[in-house]
C-alpha positions as CSV (number, residue, x, y, z in Angstrom):
1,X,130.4,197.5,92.4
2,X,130.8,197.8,96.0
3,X,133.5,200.3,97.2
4,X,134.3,197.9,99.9
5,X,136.7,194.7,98.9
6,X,138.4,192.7,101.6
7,X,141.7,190.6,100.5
8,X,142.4,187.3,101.3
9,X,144.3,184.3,100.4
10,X,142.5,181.6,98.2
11,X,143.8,179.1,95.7
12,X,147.8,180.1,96.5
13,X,147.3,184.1,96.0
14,X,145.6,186.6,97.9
15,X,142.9,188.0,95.9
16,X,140.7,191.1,96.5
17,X,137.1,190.7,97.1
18,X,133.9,193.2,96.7
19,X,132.1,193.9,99.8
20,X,133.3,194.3,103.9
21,X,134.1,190.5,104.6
22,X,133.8,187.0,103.1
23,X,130.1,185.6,103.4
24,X,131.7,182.0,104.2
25,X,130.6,180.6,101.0
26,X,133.0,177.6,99.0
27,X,133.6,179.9,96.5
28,X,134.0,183.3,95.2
29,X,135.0,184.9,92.2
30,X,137.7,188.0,92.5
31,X,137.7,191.7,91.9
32,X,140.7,190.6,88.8
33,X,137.3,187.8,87.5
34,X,139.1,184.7,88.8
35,X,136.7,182.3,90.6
36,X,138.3,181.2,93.7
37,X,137.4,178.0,96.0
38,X,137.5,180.1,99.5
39,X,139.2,177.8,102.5
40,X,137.3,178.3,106.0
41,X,141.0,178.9,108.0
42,X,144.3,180.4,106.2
43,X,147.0,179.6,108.6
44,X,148.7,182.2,109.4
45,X,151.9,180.9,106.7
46,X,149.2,181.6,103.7
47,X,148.9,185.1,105.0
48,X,152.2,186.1,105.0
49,X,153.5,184.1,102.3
50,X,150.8,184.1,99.6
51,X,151.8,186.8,96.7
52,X,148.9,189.3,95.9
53,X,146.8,189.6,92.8
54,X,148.5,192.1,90.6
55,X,145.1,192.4,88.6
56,X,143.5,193.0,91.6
57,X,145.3,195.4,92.9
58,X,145.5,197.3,89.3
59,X,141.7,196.9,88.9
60,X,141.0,198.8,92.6
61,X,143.6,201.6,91.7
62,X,141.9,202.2,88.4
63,X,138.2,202.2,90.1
64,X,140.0,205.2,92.2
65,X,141.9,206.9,90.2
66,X,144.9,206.5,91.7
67,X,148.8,205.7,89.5
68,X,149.4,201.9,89.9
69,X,153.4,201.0,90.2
């Protein structure tokens, strides 16, 4: 597992992702396992307004240790 993830929004909730940056590819599966179709532009609404991926975010606090909320 790379201890690099990037987030970003795909398929209506913005997922985490292992490694620095997305690769461009159509698709991509998540750190939470989901496999995600990956848009080339997120306007700038789908940034801001696109909820985060509670499994995500539990999965990268467990990988560090660190009490999830």
């Amino acid at each position: 597992m790379s201890p690099r993830h990037f987030w970003r929004p795909a398929d209506g909730i913005r997922h985490a992702f292992h490694g620095p940056r997305w690769n461009g590819l159509p698709e991509a599966t998540s750190v939470c396992g989901v496999l995600t179709t990956m848009p080339e532009r997120i306007s700038d609404n789908e940034w801001v307004r696109a909820p985060s991926c509670n499994k995500c975010n539990a999965i990268l606090h467990a990988v560090r240790n660190i009490p999830h909320f």
